[in-house]
N, C-alpha and C positions, 0 to 999 in steps of 0.2 A: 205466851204463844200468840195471843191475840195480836202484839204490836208487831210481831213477825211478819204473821200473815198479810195484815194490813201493809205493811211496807215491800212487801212482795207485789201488793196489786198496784201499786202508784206506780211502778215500774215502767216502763213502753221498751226499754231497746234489751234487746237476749243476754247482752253481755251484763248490764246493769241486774237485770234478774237473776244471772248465776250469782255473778257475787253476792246478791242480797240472801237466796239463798244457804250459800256456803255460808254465810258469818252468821246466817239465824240459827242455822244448824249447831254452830260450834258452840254459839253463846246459850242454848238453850240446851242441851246436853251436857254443857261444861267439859268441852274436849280441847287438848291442845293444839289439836290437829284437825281440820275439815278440806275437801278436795269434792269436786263436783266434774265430771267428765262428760262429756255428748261424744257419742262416736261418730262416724266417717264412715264409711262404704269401703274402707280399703284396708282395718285392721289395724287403725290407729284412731284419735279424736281430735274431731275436728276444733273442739277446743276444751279447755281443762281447766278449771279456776280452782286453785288453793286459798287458803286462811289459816294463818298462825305461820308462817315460812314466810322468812325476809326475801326481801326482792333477793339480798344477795346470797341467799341461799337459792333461792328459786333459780335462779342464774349458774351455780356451782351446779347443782344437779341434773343440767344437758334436757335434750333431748325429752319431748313429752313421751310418758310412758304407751307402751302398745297396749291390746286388750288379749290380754296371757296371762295367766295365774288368779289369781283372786281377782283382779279388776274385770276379767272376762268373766269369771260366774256372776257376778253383779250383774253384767249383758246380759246373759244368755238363762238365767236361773228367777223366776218370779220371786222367790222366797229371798227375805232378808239374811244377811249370814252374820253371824256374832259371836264372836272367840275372843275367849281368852289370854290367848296369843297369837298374832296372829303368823308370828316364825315359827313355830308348831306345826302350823298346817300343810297337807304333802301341796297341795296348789302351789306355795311362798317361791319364787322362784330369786329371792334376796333385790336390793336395792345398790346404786350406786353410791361406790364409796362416800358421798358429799349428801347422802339424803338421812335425813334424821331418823334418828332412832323410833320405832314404833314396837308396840308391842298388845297393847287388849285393842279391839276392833270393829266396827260396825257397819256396816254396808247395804244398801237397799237402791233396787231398780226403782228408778222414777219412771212410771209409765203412765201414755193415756192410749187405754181402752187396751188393745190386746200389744200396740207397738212401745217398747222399750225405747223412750227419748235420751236420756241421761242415767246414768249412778253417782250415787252420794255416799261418802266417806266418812268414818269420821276414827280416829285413834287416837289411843292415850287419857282414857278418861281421870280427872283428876282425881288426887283422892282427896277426902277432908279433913284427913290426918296425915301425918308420916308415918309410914310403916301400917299405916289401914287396909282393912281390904278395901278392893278398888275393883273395875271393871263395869260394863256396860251392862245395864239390868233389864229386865224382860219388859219392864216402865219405860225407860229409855228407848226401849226397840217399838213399841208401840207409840209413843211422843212423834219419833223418826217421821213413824209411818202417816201419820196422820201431816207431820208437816209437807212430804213428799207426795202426797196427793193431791194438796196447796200446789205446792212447788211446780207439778205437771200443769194444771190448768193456768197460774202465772207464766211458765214457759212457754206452753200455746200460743197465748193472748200476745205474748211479745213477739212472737213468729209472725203470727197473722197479721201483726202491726207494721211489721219491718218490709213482710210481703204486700199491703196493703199500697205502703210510700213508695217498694221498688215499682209497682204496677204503674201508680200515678207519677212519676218518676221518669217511665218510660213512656206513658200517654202523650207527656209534655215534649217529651226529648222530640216523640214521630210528630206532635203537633208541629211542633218549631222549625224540624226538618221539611215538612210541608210547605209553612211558609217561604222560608229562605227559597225553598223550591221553585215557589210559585210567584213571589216577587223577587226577591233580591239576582237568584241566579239569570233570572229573567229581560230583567234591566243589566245585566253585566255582561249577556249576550247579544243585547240590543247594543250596548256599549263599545264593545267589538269589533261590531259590523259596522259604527257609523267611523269609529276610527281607523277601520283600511279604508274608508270611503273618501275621506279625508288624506290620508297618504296618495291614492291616487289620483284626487285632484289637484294636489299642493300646485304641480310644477306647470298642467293645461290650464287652470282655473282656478288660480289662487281666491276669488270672491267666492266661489261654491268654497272651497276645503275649509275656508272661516268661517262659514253657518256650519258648515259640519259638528267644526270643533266645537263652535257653541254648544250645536246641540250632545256633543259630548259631552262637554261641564255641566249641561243640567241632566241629563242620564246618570251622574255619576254622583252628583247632589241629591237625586230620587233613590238610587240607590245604598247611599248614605244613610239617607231618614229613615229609609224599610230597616234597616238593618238594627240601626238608633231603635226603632219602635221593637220588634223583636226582640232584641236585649231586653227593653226593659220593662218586657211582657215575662223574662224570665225570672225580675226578683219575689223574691217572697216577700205577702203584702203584710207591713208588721200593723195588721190590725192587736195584737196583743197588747202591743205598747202606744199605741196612737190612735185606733179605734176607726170605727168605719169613716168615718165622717172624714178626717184628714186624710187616711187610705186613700180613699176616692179623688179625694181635693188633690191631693200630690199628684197621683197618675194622671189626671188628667190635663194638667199644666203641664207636665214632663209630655204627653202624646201634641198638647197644642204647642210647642217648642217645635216637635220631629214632625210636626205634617203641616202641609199648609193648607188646610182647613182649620177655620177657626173651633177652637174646643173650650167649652165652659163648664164650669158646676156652681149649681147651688144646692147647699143642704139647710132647712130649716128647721128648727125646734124638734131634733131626732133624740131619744132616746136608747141609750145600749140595747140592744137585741141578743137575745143567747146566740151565741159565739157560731153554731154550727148553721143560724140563718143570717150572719154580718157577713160570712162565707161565701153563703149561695147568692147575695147580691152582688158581693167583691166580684164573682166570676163571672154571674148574668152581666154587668156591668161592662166589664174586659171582654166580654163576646161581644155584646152589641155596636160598643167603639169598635170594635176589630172589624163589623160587616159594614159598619159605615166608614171609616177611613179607607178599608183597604179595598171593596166594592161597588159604594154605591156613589162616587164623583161628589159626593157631599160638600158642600162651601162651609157651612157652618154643623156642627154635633153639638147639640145641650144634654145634659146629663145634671136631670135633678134629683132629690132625693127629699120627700116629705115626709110629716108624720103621717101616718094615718091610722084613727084608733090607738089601740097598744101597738100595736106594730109601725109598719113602713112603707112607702109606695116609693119606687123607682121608678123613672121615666126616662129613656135616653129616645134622643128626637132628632133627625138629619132630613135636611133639605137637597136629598138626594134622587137620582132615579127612579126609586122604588121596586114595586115587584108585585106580582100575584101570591100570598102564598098559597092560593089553592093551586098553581100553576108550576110553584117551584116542589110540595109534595109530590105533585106528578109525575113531576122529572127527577125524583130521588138527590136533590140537589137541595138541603135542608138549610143551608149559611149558619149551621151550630143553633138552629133552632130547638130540634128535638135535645139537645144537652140541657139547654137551656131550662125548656120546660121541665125535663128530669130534676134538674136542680132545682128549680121553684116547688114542685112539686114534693121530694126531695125535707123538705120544711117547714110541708104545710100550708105554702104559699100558694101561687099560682099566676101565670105569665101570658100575657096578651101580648099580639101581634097588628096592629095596625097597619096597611102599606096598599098600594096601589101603586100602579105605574107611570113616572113625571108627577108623583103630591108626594114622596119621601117618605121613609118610616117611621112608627113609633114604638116603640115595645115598655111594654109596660108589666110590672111585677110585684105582685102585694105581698108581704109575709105578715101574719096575725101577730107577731113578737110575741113576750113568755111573760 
């Protein structure tokens, strides 16, 4: 029971959790047969995981079952139900020609709290002789039950996980969209305008309509690079496999490629940091490049990254504009400041802001590491 549960919780995605489910179920009852259903809103489910059925079985037997006959009391009934047989019961409303034979039966709502998430199945319990008695025992039904209350809280946690990436998922998608918005579409309308300007001076003033078009090739170059830096704002940073230190080091060679502000890093004498604060740097890090390339006219971005103590101190530094921030709070106009902080914040850390107006920014970010 214990290895069950345990492999239940390593779990993250819903599909992965059913099936781990259904096959703890079968193997730990010893059933020929285990089936795992989530309903639908509409008197069908929305999906159905079997164990012990060949793919091409599964395949011969069509269409996923509706919730009618016994698979609907399992919905709609709290109590577990346990037969004998379970073609006996007036419920049984029979199976399609190509579905395996079943006969003694086990079944129980998995729910959390008063809402019915899923039912769990199980037929066929083996016997340990031939011609033994057999069937599912009042041990058996309690075993069930106690892994199905596992089973609800592992289904949760993978819901909330799946819900958690779709959220972040779509944060990115409207962040991205913002940008393209605000520079790419930008520069491609400025693009535009300077090339009818250019169609109309071709034929009165051929010397105008060729600074035009100049200035159309580097519109079109600027728009290039926004577009290059966006992209490649969207891969995911494999700190798992490379670690913060090259993370960093890569993106910021691939951003000093796509802008023509010069961009650099140094990392010293860093040690690994638990995973969920190499994170909140990866990101503070990617904002603060992001307010300095794409805001503040910057010539030059440094982006260091030192020890400090157990932990870590970030620095990223442009010789740009600047800003008031008590001036930009005022104006509800944060430049992903307040993320920022959330994230440092977030892990313990904590995140400084340095800047004035014509001395460039700095931002600065400690995390205590583990």
């Amino acid at each position: 029971m214990s290895t069950a549960l345990l492999e239940m919780s390593r779990q993250l995605e819903v599909r992965d959790v059913l099936k781990t489910i259904v096959a703890s179920a079968r193997e730990l009852l010893d059933a020929e047969y285990a089936a795992l259903g989530v309903p639908d809103d509409h008197g069908g489910f929305a999906q159905f995981v079997v164990d012990g059925v060949s793919d091409e079985q599964w395949k011969a037997i069509g269409p996923l079952p509706r919730q009618h006959g016994i698979l609907a009391a399992m919905l709609h009934n709290e109590k577990p139900e346990r037969l004998a047989d379970v073609r006996d019961d007036p419920r049984f409303e029979g199976w399609p020609a190509t579905h395996p034979d079943m006969s003694d039966f086990l079944g129980l709502p998995v729910r959390d709290g008063d809402e019915t998430i899923a039912a769990l199945f199980l037929a066929n319990k083996r016997c340990p002789a031939p011609g033994g008695g057999c069937g599912f025992t009042a041990e058996d039904e309690e075993l069930l039950g106690i892994l199905a209350q596992h089973a609800a809280i592992a289904l949760t946690n993978a819901r909330l996980y799946e819900r958690s990436r779709e959220l972040t998922i779509a944060e990115e998608r409207s962040r991205l969209a913002h940008e393209l918005h605000d520079a790419v579409s930008q520069k491609l309308f400025s693009l535009r305008l300077t090339a009818q300007a250019a169609a109309a001076l071709v034929d009165r003033d051929p010397a105008r309509a060729k600074g035009e078009l100049h200035q159309v090739a580097a519109l079109a170059a600027e728009a290039a690079d926004e577009l290059r830096a966006a992209v490649v704002e969207l891969r995911p940073a494999a700190l798992d496999e490379d670690g913060l230190v090259h993370t960093l080091r890569t993106h910021v060679q691939v951003l000093d490629r796509a802008h023509t502000a010069r961009v650099t890093f140094d990392g010293c004498g860093i040690r690994a940091l638990p995973a969920a604060q190499e994170e909140a740097v990866l990101r503070v890090a990617q904002e603060a490049l992001h307010n300095a390339l794409r805001h503040s006219g910057a010539h030059e971005v440094a982006v260091r990254l030192a020890r400090r103590g157990q932990g870590a101190l970030l620095t990223v530094t442009d010789d740009g504009t600047g800003f008031d921030p008590r001036a930009v709070r005022r104006a509800g106009r944060h430049l992903g400041l307040v993320s920022m902080r959330d994230r440092a914040s977030g892990v313990g850390g904590k995140l400084t802001v340095h800047s004035a107006p014509g001395q460039g920014t700095t931002i600065e970010m400690e995390v205590p590491g583990g």
